[in-house]
N, C-alpha and C positions, 0 to 999 in steps of 0.2 A: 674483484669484479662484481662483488655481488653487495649487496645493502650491510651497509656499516653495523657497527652495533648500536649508535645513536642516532637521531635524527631532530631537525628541529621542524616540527610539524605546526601550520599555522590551521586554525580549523577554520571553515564560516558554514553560519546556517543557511539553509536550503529553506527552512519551517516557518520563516517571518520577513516578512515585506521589508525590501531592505531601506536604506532612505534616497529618497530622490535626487542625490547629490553623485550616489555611487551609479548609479543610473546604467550612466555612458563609461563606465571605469569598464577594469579588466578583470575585477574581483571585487568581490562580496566583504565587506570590513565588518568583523567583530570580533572577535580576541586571538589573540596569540597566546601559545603555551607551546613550554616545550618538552617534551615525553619522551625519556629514556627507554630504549627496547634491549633487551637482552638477545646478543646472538643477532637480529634481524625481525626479529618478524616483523608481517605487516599485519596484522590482523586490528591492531586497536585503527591503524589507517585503514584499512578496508573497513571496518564493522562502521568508520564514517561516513564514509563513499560507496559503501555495497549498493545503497537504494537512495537518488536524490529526488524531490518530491516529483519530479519530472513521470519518473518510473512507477513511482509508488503511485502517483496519481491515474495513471493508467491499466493498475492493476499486474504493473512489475512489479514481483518482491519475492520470489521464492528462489531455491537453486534446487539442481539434481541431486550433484555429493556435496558433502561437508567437509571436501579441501579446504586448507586455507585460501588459494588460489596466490598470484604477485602482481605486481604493478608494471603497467604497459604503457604506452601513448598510441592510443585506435586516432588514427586517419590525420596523423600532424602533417600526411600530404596526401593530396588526392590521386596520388599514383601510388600509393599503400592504398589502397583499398583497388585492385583490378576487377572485373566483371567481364567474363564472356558467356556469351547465350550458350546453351547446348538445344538445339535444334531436336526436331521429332523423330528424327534419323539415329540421336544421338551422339550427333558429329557436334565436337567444340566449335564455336563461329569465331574466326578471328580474322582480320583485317592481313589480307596478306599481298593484293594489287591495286594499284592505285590505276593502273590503266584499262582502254576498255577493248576488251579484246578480239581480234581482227574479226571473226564471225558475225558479231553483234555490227560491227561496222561495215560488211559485205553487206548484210542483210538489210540494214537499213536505204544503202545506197541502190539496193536493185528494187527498193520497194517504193525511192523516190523515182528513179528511173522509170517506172511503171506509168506514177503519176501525172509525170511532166508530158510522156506520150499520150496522155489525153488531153492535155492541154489545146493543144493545134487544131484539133479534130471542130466539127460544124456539130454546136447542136441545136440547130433549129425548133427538130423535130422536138428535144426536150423539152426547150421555151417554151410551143404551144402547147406542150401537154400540160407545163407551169400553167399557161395561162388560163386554161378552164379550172385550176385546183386555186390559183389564188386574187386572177384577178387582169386586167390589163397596166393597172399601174404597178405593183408588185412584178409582171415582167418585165417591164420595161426596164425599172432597174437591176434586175438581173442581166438581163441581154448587157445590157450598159457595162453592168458590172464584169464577165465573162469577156468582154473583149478589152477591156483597160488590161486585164489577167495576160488575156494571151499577146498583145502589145505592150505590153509595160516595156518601159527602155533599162536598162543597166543602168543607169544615171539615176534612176528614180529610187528613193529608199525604204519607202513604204504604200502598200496598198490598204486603203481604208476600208473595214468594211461598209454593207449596206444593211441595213433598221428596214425590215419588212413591216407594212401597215398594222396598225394596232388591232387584236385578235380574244375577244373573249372566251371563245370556242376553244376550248383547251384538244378536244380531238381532233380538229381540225391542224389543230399547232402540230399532235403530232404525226397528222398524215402529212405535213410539211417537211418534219425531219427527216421524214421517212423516206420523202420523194430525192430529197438531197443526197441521204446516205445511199442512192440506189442509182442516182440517174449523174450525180456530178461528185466522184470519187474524189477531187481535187479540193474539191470545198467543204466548211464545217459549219454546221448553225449551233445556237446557243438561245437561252431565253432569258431576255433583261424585261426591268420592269416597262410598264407602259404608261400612256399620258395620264391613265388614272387607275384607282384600283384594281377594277372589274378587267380590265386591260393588259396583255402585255404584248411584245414584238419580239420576232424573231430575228435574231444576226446571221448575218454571213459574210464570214469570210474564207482569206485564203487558208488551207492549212501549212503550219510551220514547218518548214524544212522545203517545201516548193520556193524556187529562185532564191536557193539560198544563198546566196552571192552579191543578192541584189534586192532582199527582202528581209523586214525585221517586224516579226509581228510580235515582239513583246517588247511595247513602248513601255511607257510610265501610264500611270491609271490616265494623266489630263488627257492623252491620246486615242483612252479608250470609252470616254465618255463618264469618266468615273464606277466604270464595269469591268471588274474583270473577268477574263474569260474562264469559263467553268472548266472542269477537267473533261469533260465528257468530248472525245474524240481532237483532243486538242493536241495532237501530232498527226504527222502524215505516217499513217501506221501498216504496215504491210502484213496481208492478211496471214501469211503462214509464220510469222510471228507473236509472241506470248503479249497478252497486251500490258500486264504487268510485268516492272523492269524493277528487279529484286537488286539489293545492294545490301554492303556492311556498314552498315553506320559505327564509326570510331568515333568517340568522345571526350575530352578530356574536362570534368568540371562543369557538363550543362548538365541541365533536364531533359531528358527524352524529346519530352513537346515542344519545351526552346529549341534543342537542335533542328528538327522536322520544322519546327515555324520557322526560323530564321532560311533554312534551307527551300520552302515555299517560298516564302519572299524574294529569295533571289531567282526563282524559277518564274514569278508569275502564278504561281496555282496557289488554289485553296487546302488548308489540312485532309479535310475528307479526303483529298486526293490518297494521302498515304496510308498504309495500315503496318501495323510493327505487331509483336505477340506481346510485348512486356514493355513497362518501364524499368528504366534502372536509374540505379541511386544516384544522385548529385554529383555529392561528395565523390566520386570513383573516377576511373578510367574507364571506362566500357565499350564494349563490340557487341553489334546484337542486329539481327536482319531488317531491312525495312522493306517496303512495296511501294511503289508510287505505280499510279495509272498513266498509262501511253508515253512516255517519257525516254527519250535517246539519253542513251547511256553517254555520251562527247558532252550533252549538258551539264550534267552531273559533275564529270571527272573534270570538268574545266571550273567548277568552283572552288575545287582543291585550292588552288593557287588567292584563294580569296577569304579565305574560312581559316577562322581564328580557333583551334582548340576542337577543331572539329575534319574528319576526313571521312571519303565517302569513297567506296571501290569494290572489290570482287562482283562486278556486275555480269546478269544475267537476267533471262526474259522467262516468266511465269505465266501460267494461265490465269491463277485466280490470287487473290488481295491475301496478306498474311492479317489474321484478326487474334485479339486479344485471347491468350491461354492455347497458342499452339506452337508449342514450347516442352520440352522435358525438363530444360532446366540450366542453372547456371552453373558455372566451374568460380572459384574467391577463387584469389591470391590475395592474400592479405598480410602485409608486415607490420607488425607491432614494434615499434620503435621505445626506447628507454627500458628497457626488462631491468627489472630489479626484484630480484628473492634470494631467500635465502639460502639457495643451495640449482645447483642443474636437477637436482632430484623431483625436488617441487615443480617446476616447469613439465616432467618427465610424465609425473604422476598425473598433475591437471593434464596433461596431452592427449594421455594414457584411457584418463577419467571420460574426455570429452568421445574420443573414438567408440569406448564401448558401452558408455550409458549412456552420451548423447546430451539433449539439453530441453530443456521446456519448450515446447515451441509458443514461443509467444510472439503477438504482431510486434514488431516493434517499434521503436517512437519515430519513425519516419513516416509510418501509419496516420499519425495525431498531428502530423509538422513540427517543424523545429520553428514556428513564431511562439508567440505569445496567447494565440488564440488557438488554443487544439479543435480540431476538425471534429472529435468526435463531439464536442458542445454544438457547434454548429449543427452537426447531423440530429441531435437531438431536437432543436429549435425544430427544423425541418418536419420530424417525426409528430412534434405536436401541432403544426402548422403555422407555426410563425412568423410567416414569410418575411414582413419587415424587418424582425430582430436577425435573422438570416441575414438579411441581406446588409445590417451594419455590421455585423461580425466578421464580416469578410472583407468588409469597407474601409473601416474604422482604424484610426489611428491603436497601433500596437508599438510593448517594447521590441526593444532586438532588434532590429531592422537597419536597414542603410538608411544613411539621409536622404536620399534622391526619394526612398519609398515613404518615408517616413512624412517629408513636406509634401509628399502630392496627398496622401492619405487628410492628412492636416488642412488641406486648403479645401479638400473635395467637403470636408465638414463644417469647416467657419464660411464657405461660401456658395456650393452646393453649383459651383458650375463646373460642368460636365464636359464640356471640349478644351475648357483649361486642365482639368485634372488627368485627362486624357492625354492631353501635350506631354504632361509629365508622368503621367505611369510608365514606368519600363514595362518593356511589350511581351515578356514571361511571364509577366502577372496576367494569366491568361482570365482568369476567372472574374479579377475586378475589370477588366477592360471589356469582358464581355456581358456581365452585367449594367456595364454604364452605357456604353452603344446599346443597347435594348432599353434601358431607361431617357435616352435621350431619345427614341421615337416613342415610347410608351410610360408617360414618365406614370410614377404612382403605381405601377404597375410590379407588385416586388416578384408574384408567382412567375409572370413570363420574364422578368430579369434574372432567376435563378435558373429558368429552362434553357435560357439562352448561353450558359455555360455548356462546353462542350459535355457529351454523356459519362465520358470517362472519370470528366472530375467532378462532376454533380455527384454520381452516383459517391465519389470518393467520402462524402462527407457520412451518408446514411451508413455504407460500409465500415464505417471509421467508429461507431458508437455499439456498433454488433461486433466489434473487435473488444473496445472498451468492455463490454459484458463478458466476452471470451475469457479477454485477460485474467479479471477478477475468480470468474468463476476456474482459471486451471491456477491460479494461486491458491484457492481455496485449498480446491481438492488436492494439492500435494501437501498443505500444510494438515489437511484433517486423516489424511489417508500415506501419506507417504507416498516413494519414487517404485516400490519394490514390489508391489501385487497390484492383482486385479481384485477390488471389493465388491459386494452383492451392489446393484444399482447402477454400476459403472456403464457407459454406457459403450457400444461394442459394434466393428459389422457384421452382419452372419454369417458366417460361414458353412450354413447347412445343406449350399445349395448352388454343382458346379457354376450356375448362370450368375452366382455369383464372387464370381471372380475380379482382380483390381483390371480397373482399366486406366490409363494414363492420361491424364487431363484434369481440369474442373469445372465447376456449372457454371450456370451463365452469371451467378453474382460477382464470381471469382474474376469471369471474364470481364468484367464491366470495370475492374477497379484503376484503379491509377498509382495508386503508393508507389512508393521508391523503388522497393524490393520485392512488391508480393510476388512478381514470377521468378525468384530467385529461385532456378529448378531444378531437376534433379541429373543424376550423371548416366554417363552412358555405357559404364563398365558392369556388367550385370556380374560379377567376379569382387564391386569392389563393398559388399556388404549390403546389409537391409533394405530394401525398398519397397517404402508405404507410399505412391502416390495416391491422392485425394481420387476416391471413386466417384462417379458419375451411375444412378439408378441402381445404388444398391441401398436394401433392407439392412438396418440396425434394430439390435436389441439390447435392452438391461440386463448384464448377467448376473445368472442365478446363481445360489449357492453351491447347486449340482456341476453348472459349467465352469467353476474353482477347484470343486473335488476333484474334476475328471481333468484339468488342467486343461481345458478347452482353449483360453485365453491368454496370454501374459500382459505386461504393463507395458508393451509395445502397442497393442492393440486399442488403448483407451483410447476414446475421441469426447470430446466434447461439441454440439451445435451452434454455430451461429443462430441467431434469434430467424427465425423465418414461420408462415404458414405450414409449409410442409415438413419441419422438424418435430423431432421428438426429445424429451427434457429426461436426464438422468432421474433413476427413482428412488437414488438417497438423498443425503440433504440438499447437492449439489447445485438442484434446481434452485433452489427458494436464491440462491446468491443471485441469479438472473434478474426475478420476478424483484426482489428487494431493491435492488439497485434501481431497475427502468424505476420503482413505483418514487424510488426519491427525485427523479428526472420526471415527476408526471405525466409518464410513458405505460401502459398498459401496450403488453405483448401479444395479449391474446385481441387486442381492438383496434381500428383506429378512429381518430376524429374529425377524417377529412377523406375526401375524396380523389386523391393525387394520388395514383397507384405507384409512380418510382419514389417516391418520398413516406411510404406504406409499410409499417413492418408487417402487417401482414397479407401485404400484396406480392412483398420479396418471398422470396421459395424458401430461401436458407441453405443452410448447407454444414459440414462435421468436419472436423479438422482434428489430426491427432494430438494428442496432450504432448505427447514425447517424439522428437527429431533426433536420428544418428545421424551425425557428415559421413557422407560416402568417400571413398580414394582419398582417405585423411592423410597428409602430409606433412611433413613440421620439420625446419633446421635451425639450430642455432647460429647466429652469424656477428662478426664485432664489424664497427664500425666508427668512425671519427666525425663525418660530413653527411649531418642527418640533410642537408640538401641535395644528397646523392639518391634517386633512387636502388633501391635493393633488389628489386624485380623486373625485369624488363616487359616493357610496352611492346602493344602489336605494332607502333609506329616507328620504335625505336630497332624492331627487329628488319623493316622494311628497310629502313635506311643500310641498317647493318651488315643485309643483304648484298645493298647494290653498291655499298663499298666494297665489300669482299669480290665483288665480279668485277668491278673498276680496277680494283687492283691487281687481281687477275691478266685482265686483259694489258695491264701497263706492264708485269714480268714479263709476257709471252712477248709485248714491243720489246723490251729489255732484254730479253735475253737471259734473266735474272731468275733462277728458281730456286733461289735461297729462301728457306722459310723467313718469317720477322724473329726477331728473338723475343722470345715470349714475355709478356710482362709477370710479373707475379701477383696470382688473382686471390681473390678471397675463398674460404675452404669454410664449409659447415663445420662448426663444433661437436655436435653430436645428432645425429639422426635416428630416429623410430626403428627398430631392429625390423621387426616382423612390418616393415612398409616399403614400398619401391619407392623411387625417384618416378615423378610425375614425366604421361607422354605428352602431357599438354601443348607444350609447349616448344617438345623437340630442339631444345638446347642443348649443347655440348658446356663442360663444364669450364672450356675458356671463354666459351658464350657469354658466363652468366658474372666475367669478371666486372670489377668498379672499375678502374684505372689504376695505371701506376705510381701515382703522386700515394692512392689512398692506401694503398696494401702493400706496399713492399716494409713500409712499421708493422703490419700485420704478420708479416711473413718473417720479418726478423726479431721478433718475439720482444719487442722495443717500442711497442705503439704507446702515447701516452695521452692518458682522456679518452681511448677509445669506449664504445661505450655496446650497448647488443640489444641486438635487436634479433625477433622470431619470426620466421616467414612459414604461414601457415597456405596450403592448397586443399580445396575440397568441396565436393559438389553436393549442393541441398536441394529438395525436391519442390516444387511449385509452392509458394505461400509461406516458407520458411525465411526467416531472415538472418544471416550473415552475421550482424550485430549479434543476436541473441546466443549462436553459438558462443561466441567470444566474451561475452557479460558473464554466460558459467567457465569459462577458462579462468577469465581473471578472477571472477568472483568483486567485480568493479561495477558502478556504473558505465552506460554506455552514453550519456547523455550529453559527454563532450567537456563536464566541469570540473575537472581531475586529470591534472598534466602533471609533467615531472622534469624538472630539470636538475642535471647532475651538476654540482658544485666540487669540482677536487674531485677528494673520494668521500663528501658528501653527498647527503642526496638531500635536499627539500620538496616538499607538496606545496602548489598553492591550490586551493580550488576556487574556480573562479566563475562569471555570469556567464560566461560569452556563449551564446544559440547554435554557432555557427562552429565547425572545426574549423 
């Protein structure tokens, strides 16, 4: 089962531009050799694939131990790689109703019940207090308006609103709103633009959910004037309920912002509307909370039947918006497909390695993007004020990409029109689409087409270049100092001083970011080992020789700073790797060259991030398998259904009459498991829960499977700003960069390494 004693390994460089022909291929061409191994090892294949320039470029290149590590396949499906929030409560989030439940639906209907009985009522007296606040022609079409309301016929299928006269007086606009939200509960104003700058007007209409039977007020924009309606009171909202409507966003294969965008779109509202604590990774499956403002949960759960790879449920009503870094952290499930080593030993010992020394924390390349243009260049551009070059960096024809993205990139360059390229940018490129709508009214304009990217992902680039210095500098320091002490100059937090104790969260740069992973957080089992989250208003210091003697410290404690104003710089040599690096980027740390304070290193605060990460509740089984199209771990979506079979079927014996069990299939059984670790409560499966099917394990089971092949399914929760990848790079002691796969031949095994960006 385990790596031959020969192999035929094909290498290619990562070091040199390859030729334009292999481009679009699946692999990098230049020589083939084939290299006898004694026994198995993989080390002269690792010592190739340890670091591809990808990593090394980033300032990836160091490990914790000096295991050999084996050879895996990270994320050959995006259901190996799972992602569930842990919440500030430290409850796992996991998608587990897809309906909305009967309360939230009481509620809503006694609070339209409310509404509709104002409807019938006189209000004269309102009108004429309207009319001294705004005017006789502004009542009029209210009055107007107010009775089409209360006579609308059931035939009719929509009420238009009314455009109140054009209003420079911005206080005056909102003693308007004011008078509405006070005097005509049934109604909602809004502010769109006016006939001319200095100008705008107010809307009013009905609010959504009044004659719902016989009313739809979320046309298409041509219906709306080409306005959409803002989120601000854009339901009929009953006051003793939460005005935020919390849900589990389940995702299988989007971004974060794609899912929330695409799910605004089908609602009618804008992004602001939502707030989430985290993104999470692409590539995965993920569950994690989200918040939309005023929003009926029947909305929501009726997109289910329309949403592709995407589900939305466990709803419930909130006071206040969920905002970035309020979060503890995430729970992986992660299965490593193709294991090949030399021995169960070595898997044992990496397992072993990773549980109790942990791994470097370093950002990892989802940080930088997986195109051809790393974020952190970009942010650098930024830093020196470059706005134009910004703004083609992010524009500009790259490799790697799909075609769809690649011709629109391609045409916006050879021809520089801006509602064609726009036709053609897919609508997840949030950043180039929001760049070009801001350059299509201000053209020339590159500072406000960079601002006009949401803040999440603007700030993602400057972020992304204070990580690039991170990197470098905890490479440094483990190759100049080793994994095993704390040295004089390291830098530390104090602990002299109970007021300084951890507190759970991170500052606001943390909060601002966007990456794939960075709130990959921490767990909720205070039982299941070390936890360092990132403090918030605590004092660091350089430790002294005296705070080594006296063991004040260990090599848990090291942090290093993000680059910011209010940081402080290690005071051995550690620093100068900082200072070096910005001065070859024409960055000075200590200055800037412009006056843009979010594009400012030293308008950013900064902030310290630990050198060394443990996975908490570390878990690991060995498991064989035939049909890597099967997943190995079960989905929150795949548990839901699993569920409501179990209760179908249920209910069909008690018709039946039938209370024989099924006969059980024969499931698949872990090979060997962590002694000193329990079986995860994650997830609350029984172990016929977590069978494949009968087709694929009864070879399993009758010790007769042929070609099967194993696979490691690792669970464990990391703290805020940790990433997943990075534990698993010191497992295998591999790149994580996606260009090192494996496919088994017989009971050969070949490597190819190859271009491809994308798992």
């Amino acid at each position: 089962m385990w790596c031959p004693s020969t192999l035929s390994l094909r290498c290619f460089s990562f070091l040199k531009p390859y030729p334009s022909s292999y481009r679009n291929s699946n692999y990098r061409k230049t020589t083939t050799a084939t290299i006898p191994i004694a026994g198995c090892c993989l080390n002269s294949l690792m010592e190739t694939a340890k670091t591809t320039t990808d990593e090394f470029n980033v300032g990836i290149f160091s490990y914790v131990s000096q295991l050999p590590g084996f050879h895996a396949i990270l994320k050959q499906r995006y259901s190996d790689f799972i992602v569930n929030e842990v919440d500030k409560d430290g409850i796992v989030v996991h998608l587990t109703s897809l309906e909305v439940p009967p309360q939230i639906v009481e509620a809503i209907q006694e609070g339209e019940k409310e509404i509709l009985n104002q409807i019938g009522k006189s209000y004269t007296v309102e009108i004429e207090l309207f009319r001294s606040l705004a005017g006789d022609s502004d009542a009029e079409r209210l009055e107007a308006f107010i009775t089409q309301v209360a006579t609308q016929s059931e035939d009719n299928s929509y009420i238009y609103p009314i455009i109140l006269s054009p209003n420079s007086d911005k206080a005056h606009r909102t003693a308007i709103h004011n008078f509405f939200k006070e005097k005509f509960k049934f109604l909602v104003t809004d502010t769109v633009d006016g006939p001319d700058a200095s100008r705008k007007c107010i809307r009013v209409r009905l609010k959504s959910g009044v004659h719902s039977n016989r009313v739809r007020n979320f046309k298409k924009l041509k219906d709306r004037g080409d306005q959409p309606f803002d989120s601000r009171g854009s339901n009929n909202w009953p006051q003793h309920l939460g005005k935020f409507l919390r849900f589990h966003l389940y995702k299988e294969n989007k971004d974060t912002h794609e899912a929330i965008g695409l799910i605004g779109k089908m609602l009618g509202i804008q992004p602001r509307s939502f707030g989430f604590a985290g993104t999470k990774d692409k590539r995965s499956v993920s569950t994690q909370r989200v918040t939309v403002f005023k929003q009926h949960a029947s909305r929501l759960a009726a997109l289910n039947d329309r949403l592709i790879g995407i589900r939305v449920g466990n709803f419930c009503h909130v006071t206040e918006k969920l905002l970035l870094g309020q979060l503890l952290g995430n729970r992986f499930t992660i299965t490593l497909q193709g294991v090949v080593a030399d021995s169960e030993d070595t898997i044992k010992m990496s397992a072993d390695s990773l549980g109790k020394r942990g791994f470097i924390n370093y950002f990892g390349l989802q940080r930088f993007g997986i195109g051809y243009m790393p974020t952190h260049l970009i942010g650098a551009a930024l830093l020196r004020g470059e706005w134009k070059s910004a703004v083609s960096m992010i524009l500009d024809p790259r490799e790697g990409e799909r075609d769809v993205v690649r011709k629109a990139r391609e045409y916006y360059k050879e021809s520089g029109d801006i509602e064609g390229t726009l036709r053609q940018l897919p609508r997840n490129l949030i950043a180039e689409r929001a760049i070009l709508q801001c350059m299509k009214k201000c053209p020339g304009n590159y500072l406000q087409a960079l601002k006009a990217i949401p803040t999440t992902l603007r700030m993602m680039y400057v972020h992304s270049y204070q990580s690039y210095l991170w990197n470098h500098a905890a490479s440094v320091r483990v190759q100049k100092y080793g994994t095993d002490e704390v040295v004089v100059g390291d830098l530390v937090y104090f602990k002299g001083d109970d007021t300084e104790r951890e507190t759970l969260g991170v500052n606001s740069e943390c909060e601002d970011d966007s990456c794939d992973d960075m709130y990959d957080c921490s767990n909720s089992d205070p039982t299941s080992g070390t936890h360092h989250p990132e403090r918030k208003n605590t004092h660091v210091k350089a430790a002294t020789a005296e705070d080594i003697s006296l063991g004040n410290y260990t090599i848990d404690d090291v942090i290093l700073p993000l680059p910011g104003s209010r940081v402080s710089y290690p005071t051995n040599d550690i620093a100068k790797v900082y200072h070096d690096l910005a001065k070859k980027d024409s960055i000075n740390l200590a200055e800037s060259v412009h006056s843009i304070k979010e594009f400012s290193i030293t308008s950013i605060t900064g902030r310290y991030r630990r050198v060394f990460q443990k996975p908490m509740a570390l878990e690991w089984e060995l498991l064989l398998y035939t049909d890597g199209s099967i997943p190995l771990a079960e989905m929150d979506l795949e548990k839901i259904a699993k569920d409501k079979s179990k209760h179908l079927f249920k209910e069909e014996k008690r018709a039946n009459g039938n209370e024989d069990k099924n006969p059980s299939d024969c499931m698949r059984q872990p090979m060997s498991f962590q002694n000193d670790i329990h079986p995860s409560t994650d997830h609350n499966e029984t172990e016929d829960e977590r069978g494949l099917g009968k087709s694929q394990s009864n070879s399993f089971c009758d010790s007769t499977s042929q070609g099967a092949q194993m696979a490691l399914k690792l669970s464990f929760t990391l703290p805020a700003s940790s990433y997943a990848t990075m534990a698993i790079r010191e497992l295998l002691k591999t790149s994580t960069s996606g260009e090192c796969q494996c496919v088994n031949v017989g009971t050969w095994s070949k490597w190819q390494i190859y271009g491809s960006r994308n798992f």
